[in-house]
Structures are given as structure tokens and as C-alpha cells.
C-alpha positions, 0 to 999 in steps of 0.5 A, a space after each residue: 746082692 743087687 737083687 736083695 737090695 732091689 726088693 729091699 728097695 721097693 719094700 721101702 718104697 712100698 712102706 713109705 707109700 703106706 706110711 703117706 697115704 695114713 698121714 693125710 689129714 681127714 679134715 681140718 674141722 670137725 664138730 663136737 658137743 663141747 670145745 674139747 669134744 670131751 662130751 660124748 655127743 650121741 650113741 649109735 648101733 651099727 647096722 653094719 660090719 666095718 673095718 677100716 682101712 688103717 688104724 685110725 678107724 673102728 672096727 665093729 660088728 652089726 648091732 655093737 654100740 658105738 658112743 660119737 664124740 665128733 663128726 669130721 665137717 667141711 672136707 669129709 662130713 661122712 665120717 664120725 670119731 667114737 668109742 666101742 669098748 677101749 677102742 677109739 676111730 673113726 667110722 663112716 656113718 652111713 655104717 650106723 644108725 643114731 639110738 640116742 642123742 645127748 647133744 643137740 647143738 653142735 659146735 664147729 672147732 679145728 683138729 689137732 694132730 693128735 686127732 689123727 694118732 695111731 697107737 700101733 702096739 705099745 708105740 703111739 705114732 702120729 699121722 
């Protein structure tokens, strides 16, 4: 019985690691084409595969376009937010190549909570 409850134990341990390390905020500021970053700000292909480390990144294959929505700023200028599809994350953007800008200048606003959501099956999860 002490042994179940050990391994029990450290699966919640482990669990609630994993659950810290995707709850860090990427940055608190990030730039977009418009207040709301509801304006797409620019299409890019990637030039790479990728797949990220959890679910608040996008996952692409070499040649998909991929629509940027915001640019992480500040804390961590390498990683863009856009969508391929249905599909919504984060992506470093050494992992694409710009085809097409639609927003020259870019405005700097804080993130929100929601800026960082994960949508695990049905359950939307906020990190």
C-alpha cells in the first residue's frame, strides 16, 4: 500500500511541475497592428517543422502559411502568436519567413490572461 501511495505521490509531484512550467507567462507585453490585435499583422510560411513544447503553441510543417496576429516584446521577442487553420499558438519566428506584411506599424500593449489559454479537449484551461 505505501508503495502505491509513493508512485501516486510522485505522479502528482510530477504533474503539478508540468502543470507550473506552462503557467509562466511568455511576456507581459506584446506588439500588434491594432489595440485589440484583432488585425492580422502579417503572413508567413514556415521554413521549418515545429512542434511546440505544449499546448499554447502551433505546430506546422515546412511550407504551411501561418496568418501573425502579435509578437511577444520585451521579455521574449522571439516568439510570434498566429493561426494555421483553426489552430491558434505561439511559434519562434526564426521557424518562418515573412511573405506578406499587412501592418507596418506596430503598436506595444500588455497581455492578458487569456493571451496564454490552452484548450485541452473540450476544457479551456487558463495558464
Amino acid at each position: 500500500m505505501s508503495r502505491i501511495l509513493d508512485q501516486r505521490t510522485l505522479l502528482l509531484v510530477i504533474s503539478c511541475l508540468t502543470s507550473l512550467q506552462s503557467a509562466k507567462v511568455l511576456s507581459e507585453w506584446k506588439k500588434c497592428g491594432d489595440q485589440e490585435c484583432e488585425m492580422a499583422m502579417s503572413r508567413v510560411q514556415a521554413t521549418t517543422d515545429y512542434l511546440g513544447p505544449d499546448c499554447r503553441y502551433l505546430n506546422f510543417k515546412t511550407g504551411e502559411e501561418i496568418m501573425v496576429y502579435s509578437k511577444l516584446s520585451r521579455k521574449n521577442e522571439n516568439l510570434w502568436a498566429g493561426s494555421k487553420g483553426k489552430d491558434f499558438g505561439y511559434f519562434p519566428k526564426d521557424a518562418v519567413k515573412v511573405e506578406e506584411v499587412f501592418i507596418a506599424e506596430e503598436v506595444e500593449v500588455l497581455t492578458k490572461a487569456t493571451d496564454f489559454l490552452c484548450l485541452h479537449g473540450d476544457q479551456y484551461t487558463f495558464e
